[in-house]
PQR file with spaces between the fields and no chain letter, atoms N, CA, C, O and H, PARSE charges and radii, in Angstrom:
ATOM       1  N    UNK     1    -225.037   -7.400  -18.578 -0.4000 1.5000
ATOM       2  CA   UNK     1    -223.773   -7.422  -17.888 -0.0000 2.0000
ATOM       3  C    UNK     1    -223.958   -7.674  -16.392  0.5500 1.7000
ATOM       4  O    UNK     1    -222.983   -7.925  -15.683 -0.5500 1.4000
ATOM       5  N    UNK     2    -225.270   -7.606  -15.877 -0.4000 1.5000
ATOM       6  CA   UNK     2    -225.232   -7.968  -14.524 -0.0000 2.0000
ATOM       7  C    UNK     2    -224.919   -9.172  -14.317  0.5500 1.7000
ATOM       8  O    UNK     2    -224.102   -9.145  -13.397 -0.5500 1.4000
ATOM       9  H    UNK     2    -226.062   -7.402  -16.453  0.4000 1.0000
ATOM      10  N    UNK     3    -225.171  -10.687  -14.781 -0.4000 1.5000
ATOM      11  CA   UNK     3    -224.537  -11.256  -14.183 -0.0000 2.0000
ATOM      12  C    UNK     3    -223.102  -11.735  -14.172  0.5500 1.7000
ATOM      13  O    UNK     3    -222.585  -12.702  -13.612 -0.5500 1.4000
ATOM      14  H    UNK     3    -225.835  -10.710  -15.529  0.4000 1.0000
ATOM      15  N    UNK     4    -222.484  -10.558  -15.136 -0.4000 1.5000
ATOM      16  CA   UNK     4    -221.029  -10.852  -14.958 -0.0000 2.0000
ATOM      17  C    UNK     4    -220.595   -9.926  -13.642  0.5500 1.7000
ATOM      18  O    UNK     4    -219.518  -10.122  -13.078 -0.5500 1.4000
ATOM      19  H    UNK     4    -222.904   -9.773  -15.591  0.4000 1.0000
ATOM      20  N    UNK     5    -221.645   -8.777  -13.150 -0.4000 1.5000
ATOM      21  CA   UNK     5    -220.896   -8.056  -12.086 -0.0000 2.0000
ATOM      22  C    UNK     5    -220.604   -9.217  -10.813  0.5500 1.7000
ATOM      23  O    UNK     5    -219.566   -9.570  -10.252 -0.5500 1.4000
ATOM      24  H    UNK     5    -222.520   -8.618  -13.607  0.4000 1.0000
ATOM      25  N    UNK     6    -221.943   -9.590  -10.666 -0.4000 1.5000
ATOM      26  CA   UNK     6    -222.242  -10.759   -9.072 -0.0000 2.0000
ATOM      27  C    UNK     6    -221.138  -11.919   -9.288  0.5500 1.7000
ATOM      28  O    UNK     6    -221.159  -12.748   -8.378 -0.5500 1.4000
ATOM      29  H    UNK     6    -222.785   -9.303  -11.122  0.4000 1.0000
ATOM      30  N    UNK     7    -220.282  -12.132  -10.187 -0.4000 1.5000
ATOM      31  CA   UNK     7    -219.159  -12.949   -9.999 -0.0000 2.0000
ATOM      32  C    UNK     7    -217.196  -11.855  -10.334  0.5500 1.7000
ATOM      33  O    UNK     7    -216.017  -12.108  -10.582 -0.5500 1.4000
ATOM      34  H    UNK     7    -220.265  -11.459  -10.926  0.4000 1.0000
ATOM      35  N    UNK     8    -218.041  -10.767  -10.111 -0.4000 1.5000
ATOM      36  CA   UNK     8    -216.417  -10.142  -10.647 -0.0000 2.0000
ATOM      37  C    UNK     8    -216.287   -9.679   -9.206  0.5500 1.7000
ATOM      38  O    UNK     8    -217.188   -9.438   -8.402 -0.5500 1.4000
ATOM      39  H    UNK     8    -218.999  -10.562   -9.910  0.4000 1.0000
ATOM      40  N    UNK     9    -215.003   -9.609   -9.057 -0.4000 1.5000
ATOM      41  CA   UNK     9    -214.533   -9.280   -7.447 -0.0000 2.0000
ATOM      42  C    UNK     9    -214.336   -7.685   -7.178  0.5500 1.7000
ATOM      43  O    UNK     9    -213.945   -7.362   -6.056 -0.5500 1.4000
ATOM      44  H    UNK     9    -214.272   -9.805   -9.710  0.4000 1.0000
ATOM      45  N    UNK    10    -214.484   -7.082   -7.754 -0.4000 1.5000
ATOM      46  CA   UNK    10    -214.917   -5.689   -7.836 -0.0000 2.0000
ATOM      47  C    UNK    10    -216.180   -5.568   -7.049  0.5500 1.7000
ATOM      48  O    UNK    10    -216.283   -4.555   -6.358 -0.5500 1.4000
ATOM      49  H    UNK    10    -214.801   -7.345   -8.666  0.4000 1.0000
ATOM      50  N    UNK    11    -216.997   -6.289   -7.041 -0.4000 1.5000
ATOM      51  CA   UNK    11    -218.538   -6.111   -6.927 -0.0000 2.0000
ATOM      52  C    UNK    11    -219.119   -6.621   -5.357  0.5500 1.7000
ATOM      53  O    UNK    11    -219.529   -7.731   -5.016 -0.5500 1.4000
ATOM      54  H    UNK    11    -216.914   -7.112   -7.603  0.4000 1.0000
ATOM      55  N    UNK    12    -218.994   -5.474   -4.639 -0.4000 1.5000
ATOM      56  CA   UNK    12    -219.079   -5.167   -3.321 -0.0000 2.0000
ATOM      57  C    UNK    12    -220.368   -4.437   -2.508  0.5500 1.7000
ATOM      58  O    UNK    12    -220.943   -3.424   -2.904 -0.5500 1.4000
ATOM      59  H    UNK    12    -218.661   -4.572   -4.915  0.4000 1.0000
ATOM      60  N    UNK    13    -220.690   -5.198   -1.263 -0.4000 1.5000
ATOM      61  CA   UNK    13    -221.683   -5.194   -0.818 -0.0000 2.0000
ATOM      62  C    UNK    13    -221.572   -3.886    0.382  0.5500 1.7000
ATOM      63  O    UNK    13    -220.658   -3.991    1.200 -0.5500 1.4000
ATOM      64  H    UNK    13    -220.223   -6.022   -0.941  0.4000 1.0000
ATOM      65  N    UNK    14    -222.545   -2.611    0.481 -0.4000 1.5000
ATOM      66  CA   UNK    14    -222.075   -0.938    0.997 -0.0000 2.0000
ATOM      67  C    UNK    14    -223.349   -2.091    1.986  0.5500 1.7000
ATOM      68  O    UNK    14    -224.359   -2.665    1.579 -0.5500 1.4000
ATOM      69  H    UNK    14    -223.287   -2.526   -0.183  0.4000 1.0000
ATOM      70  N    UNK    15    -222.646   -2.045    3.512 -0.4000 1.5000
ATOM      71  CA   UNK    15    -223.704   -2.137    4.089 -0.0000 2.0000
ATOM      72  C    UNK    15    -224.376   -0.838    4.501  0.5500 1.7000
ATOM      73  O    UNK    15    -225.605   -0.840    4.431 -0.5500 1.4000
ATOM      74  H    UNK    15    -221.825   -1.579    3.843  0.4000 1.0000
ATOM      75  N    UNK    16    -223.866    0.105    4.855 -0.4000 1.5000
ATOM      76  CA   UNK    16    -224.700    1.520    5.141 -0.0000 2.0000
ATOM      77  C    UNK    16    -225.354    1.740    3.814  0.5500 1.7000
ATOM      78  O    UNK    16    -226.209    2.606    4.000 -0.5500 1.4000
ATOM      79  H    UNK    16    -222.867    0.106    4.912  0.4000 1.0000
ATOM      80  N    UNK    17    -225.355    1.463    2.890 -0.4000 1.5000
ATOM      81  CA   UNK    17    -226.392    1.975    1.900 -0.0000 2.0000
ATOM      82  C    UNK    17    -227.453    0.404    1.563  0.5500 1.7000
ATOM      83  O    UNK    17    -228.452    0.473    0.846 -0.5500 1.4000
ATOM      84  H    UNK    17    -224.661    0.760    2.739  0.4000 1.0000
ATOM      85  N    UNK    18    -227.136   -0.507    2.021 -0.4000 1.5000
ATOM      86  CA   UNK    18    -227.529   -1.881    2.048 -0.0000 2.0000
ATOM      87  C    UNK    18    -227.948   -1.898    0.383  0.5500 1.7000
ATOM      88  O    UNK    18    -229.131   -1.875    0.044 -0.5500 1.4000
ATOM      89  H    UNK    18    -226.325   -0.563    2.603  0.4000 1.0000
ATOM      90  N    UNK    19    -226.809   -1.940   -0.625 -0.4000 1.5000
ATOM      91  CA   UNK    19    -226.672   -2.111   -2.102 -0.0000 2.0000
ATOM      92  C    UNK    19    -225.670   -2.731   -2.326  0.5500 1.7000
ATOM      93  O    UNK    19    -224.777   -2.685   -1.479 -0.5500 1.4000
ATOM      94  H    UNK    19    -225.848   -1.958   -0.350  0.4000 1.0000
ATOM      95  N    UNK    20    -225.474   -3.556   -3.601 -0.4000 1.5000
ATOM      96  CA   UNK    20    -224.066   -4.148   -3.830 -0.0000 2.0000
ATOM      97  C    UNK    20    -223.876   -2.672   -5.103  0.5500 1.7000
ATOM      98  O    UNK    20    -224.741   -2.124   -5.787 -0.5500 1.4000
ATOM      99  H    UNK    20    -226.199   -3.593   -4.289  0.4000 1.0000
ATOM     100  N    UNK    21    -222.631   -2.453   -5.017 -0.4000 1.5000
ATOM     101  CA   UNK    21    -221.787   -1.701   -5.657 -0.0000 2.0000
ATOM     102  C    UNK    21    -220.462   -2.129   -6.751  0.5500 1.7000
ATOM     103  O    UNK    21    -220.129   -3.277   -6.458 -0.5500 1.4000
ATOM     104  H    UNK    21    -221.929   -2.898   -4.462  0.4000 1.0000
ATOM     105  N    UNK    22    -219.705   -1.658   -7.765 -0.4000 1.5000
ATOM     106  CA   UNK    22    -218.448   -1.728   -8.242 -0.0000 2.0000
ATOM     107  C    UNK    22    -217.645   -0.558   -7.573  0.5500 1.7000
ATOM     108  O    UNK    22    -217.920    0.591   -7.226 -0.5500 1.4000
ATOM     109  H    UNK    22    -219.975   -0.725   -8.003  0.4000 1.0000
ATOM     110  N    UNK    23    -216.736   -1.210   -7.549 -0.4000 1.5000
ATOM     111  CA   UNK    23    -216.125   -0.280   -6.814 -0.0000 2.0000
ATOM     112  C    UNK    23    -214.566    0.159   -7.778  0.5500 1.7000
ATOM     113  O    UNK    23    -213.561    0.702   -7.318 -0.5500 1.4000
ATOM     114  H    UNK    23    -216.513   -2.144   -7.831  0.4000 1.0000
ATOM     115  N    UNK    24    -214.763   -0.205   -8.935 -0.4000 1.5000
ATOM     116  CA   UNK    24    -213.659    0.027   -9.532 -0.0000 2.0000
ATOM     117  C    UNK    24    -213.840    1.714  -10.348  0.5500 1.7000
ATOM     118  O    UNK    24    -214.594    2.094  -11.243 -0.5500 1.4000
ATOM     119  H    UNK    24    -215.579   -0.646   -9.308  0.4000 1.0000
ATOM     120  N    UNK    25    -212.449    2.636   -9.308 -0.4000 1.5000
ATOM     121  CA   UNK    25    -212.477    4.200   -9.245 -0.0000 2.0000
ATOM     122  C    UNK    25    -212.159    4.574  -10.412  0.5500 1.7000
ATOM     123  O    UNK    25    -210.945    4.743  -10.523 -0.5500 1.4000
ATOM     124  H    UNK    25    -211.836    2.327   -8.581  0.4000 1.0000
ATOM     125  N    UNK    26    -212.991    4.857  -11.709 -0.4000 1.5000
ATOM     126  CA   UNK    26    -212.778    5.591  -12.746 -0.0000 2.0000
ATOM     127  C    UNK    26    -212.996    6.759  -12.913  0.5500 1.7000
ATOM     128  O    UNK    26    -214.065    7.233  -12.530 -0.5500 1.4000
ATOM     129  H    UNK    26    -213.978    4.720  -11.619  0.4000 1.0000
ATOM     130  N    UNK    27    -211.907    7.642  -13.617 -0.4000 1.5000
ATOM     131  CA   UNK    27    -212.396    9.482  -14.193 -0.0000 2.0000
ATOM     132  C    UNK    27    -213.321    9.621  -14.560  0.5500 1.7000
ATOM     133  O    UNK    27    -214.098    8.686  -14.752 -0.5500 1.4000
ATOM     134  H    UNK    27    -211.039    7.256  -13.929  0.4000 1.0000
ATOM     135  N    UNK    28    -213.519   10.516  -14.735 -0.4000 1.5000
ATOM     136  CA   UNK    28    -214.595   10.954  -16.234 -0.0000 2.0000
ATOM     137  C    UNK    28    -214.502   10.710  -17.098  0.5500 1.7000
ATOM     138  O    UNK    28    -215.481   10.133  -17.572 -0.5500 1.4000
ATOM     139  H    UNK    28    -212.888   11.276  -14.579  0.4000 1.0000
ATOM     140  N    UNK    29    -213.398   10.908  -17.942 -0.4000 1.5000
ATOM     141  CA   UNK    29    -212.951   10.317  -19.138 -0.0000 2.0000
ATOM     142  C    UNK    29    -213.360    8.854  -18.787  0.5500 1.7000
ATOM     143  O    UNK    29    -214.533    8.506  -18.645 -0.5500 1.4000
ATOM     144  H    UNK    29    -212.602   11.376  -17.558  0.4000 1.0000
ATOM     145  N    UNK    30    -212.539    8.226  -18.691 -0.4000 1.5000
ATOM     146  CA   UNK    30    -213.004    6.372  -18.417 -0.0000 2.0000
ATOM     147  C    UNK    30    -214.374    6.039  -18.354  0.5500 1.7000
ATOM     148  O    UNK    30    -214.958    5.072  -18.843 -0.5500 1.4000
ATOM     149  H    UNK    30    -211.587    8.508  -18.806  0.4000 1.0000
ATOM     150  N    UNK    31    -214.945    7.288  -17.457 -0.4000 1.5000
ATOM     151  CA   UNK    31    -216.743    6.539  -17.229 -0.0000 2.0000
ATOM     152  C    UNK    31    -217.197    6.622  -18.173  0.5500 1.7000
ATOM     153  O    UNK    31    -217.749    5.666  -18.718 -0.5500 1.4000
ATOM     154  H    UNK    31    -214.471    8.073  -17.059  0.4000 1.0000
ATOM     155  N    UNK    32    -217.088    8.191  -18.856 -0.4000 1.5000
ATOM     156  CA   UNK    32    -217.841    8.145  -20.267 -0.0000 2.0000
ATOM     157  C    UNK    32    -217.824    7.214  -21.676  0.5500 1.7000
ATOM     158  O    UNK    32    -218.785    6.950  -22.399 -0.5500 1.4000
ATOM     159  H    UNK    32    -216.639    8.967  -18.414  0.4000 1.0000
ATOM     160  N    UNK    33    -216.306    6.774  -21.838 -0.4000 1.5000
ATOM     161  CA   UNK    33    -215.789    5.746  -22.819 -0.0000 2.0000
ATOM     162  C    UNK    33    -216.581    4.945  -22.355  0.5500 1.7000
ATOM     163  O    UNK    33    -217.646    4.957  -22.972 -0.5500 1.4000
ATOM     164  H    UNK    33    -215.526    6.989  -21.251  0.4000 1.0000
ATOM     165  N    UNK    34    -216.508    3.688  -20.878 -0.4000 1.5000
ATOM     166  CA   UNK    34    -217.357    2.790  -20.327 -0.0000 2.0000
ATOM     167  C    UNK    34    -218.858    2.674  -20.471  0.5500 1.7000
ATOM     168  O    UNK    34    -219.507    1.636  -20.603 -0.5500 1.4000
ATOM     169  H    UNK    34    -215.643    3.678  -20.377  0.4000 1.0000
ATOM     170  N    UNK    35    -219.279    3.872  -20.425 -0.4000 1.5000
ATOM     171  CA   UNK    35    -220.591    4.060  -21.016 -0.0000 2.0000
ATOM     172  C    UNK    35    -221.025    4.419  -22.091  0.5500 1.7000
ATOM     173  O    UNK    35    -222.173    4.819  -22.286 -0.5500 1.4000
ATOM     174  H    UNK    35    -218.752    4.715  -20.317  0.4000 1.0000
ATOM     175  N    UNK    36    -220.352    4.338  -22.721 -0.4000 1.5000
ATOM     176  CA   UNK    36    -220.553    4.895  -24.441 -0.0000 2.0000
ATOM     177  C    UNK    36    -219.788    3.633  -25.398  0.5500 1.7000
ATOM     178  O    UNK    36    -219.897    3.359  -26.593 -0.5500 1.4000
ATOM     179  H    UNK    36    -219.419    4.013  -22.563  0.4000 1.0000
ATOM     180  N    UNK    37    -219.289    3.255  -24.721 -0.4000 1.5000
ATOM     181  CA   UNK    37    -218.520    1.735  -25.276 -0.0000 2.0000
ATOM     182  C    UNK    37    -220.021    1.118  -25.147  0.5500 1.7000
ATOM     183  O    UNK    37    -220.885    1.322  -24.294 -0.5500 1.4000
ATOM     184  H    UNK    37    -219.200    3.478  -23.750  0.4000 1.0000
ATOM     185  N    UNK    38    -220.015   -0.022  -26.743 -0.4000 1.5000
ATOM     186  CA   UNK    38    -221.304   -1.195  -26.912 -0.0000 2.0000
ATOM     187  C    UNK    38    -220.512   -2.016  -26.705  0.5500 1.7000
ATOM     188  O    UNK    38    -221.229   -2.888  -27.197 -0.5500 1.4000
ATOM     189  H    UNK    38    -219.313   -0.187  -27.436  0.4000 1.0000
ATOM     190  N    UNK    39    -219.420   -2.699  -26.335 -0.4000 1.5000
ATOM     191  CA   UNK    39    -218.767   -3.715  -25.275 -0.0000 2.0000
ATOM     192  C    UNK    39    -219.743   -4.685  -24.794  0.5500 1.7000
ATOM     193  O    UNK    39    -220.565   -4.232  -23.999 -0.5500 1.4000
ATOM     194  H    UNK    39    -218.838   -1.991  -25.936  0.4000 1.0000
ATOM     195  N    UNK    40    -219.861   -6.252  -25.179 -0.4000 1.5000
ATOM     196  CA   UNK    40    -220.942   -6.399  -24.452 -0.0000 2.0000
ATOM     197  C    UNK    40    -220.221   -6.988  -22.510  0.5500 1.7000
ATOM     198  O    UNK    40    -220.856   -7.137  -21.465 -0.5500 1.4000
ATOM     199  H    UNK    40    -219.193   -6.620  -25.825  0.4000 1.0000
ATOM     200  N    UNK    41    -218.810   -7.155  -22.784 -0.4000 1.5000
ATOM     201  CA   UNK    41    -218.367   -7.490  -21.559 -0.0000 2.0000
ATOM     202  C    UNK    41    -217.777   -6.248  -21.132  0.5500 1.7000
ATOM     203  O    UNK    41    -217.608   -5.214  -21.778 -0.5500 1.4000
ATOM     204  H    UNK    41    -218.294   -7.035  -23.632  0.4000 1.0000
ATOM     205  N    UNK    42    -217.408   -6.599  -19.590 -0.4000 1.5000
ATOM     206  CA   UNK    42    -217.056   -5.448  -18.877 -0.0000 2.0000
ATOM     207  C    UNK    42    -215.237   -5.768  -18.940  0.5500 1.7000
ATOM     208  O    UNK    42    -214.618   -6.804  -18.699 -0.5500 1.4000
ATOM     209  H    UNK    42    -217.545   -7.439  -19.065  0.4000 1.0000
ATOM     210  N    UNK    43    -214.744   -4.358  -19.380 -0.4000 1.5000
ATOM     211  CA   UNK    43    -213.232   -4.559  -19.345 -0.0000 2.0000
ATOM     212  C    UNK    43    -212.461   -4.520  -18.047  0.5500 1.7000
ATOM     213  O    UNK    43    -211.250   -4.301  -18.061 -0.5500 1.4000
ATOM     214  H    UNK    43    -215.247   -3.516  -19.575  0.4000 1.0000
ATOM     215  N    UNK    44    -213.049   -4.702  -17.056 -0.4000 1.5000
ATOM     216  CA   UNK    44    -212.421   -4.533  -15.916 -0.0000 2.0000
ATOM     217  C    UNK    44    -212.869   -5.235  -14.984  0.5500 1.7000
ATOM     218  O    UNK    44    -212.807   -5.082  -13.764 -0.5500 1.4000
ATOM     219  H    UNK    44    -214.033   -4.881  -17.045  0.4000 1.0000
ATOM     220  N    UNK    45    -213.292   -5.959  -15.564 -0.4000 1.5000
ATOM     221  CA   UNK    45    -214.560   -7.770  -14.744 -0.0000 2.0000
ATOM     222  C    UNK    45    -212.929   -8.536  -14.421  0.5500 1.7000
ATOM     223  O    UNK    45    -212.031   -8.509  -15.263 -0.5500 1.4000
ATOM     224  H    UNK    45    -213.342   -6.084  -16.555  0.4000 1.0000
ATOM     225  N    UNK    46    -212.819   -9.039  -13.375 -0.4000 1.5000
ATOM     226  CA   UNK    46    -211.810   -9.778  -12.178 -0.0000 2.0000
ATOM     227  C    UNK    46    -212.632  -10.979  -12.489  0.5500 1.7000
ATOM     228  O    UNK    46    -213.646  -10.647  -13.102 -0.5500 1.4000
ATOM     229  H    UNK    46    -213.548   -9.062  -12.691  0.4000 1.0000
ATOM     230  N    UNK    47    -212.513  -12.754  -12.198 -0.4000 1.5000
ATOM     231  CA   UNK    47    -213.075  -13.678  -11.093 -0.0000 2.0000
ATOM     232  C    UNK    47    -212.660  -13.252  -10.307  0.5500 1.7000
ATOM     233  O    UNK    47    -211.512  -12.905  -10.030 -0.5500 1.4000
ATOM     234  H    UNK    47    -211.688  -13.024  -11.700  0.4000 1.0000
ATOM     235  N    UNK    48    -214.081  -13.205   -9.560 -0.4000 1.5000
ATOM     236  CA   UNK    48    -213.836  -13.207   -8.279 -0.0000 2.0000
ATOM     237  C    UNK    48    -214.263  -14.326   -7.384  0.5500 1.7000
ATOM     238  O    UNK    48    -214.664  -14.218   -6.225 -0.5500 1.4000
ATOM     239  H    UNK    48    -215.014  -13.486   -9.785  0.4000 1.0000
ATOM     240  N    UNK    49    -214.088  -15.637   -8.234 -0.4000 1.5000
ATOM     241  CA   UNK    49    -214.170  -16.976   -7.751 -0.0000 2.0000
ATOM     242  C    UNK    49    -213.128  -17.345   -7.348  0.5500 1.7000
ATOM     243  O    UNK    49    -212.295  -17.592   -8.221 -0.5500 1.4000
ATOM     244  H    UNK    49    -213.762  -15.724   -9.176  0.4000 1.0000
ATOM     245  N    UNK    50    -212.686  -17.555   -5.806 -0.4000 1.5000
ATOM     246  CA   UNK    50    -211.547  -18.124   -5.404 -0.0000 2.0000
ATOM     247  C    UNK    50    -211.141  -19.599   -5.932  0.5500 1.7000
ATOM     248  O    UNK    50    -210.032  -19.807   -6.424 -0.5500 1.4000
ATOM     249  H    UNK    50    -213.362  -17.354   -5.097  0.4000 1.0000
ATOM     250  N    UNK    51    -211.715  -20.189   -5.850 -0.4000 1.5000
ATOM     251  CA   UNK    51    -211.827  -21.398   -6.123 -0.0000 2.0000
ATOM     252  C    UNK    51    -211.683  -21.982   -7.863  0.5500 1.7000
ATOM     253  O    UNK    51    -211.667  -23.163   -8.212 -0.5500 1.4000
ATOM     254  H    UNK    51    -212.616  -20.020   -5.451  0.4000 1.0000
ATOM     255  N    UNK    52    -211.604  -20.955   -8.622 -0.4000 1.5000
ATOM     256  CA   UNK    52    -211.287  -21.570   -9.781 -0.0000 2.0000
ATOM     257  C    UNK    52    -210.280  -22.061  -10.088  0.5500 1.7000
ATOM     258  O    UNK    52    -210.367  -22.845  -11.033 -0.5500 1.4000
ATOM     259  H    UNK    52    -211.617  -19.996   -8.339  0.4000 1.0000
ATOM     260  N    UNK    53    -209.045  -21.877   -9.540 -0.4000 1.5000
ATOM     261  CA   UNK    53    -207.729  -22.431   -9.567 -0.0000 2.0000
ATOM     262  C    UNK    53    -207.513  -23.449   -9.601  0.5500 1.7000
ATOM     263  O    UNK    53    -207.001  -24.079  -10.526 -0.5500 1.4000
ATOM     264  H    UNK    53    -208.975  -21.240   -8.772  0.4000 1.0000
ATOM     265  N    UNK    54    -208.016  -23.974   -8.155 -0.4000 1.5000
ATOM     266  CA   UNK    54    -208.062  -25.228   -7.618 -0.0000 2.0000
ATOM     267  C    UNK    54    -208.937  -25.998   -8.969  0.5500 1.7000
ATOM     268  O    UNK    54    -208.357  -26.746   -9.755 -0.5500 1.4000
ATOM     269  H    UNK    54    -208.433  -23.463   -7.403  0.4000 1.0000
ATOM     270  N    UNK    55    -210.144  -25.729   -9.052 -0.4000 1.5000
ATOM     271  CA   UNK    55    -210.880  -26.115  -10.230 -0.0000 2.0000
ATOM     272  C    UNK    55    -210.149  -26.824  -11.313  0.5500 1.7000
ATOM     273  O    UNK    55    -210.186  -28.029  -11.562 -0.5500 1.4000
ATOM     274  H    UNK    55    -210.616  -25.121   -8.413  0.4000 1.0000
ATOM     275  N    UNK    56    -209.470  -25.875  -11.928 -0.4000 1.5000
ATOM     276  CA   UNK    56    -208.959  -25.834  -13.001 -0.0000 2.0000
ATOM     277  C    UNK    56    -207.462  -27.080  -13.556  0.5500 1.7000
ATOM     278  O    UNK    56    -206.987  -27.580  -14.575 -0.5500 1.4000
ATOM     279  H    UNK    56    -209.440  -24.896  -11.726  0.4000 1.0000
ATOM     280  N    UNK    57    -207.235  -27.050  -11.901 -0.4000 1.5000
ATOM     281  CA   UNK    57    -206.062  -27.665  -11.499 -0.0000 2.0000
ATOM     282  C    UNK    57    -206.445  -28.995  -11.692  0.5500 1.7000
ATOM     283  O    UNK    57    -205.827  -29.662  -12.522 -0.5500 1.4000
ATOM     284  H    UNK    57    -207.621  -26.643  -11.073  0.4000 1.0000
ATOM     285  N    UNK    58    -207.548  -29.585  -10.933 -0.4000 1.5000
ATOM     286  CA   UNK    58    -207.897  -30.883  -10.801 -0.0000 2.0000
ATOM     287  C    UNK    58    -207.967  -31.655  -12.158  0.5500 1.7000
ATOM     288  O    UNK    58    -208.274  -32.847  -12.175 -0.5500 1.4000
ATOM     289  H    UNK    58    -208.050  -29.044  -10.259  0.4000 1.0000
């Protein structure tokens, strides 16, 4: 699933911790389902390609 994080727009760079992060705020409940889910995609993966629109359009 990592390289679906480095294109989902969730997936944000902490410069004080100099790590990329998700930043999408789930409970407990949610984390545990999320992690206990065999899902092989992430249900909360965004593009975060601006440019696909335009793409798509052409």
């Amino acid at each position: 699933m990592s390289n679906q994080c480095e294109n989902c727009a969730h997936y944000e760079y902490d410069e004080e911790y100099e790590e990329y992060y998700c930043r999408v705020n789930l409970d407990e409940d949610e984390y545990y389902r999320f992690m206990a889910s065999r899902q092989e995609t992430c249900p909360y993966f965004r593009n975060g390609d601006e440019y696909a629109v335009v793409r798509h359009q052409m």
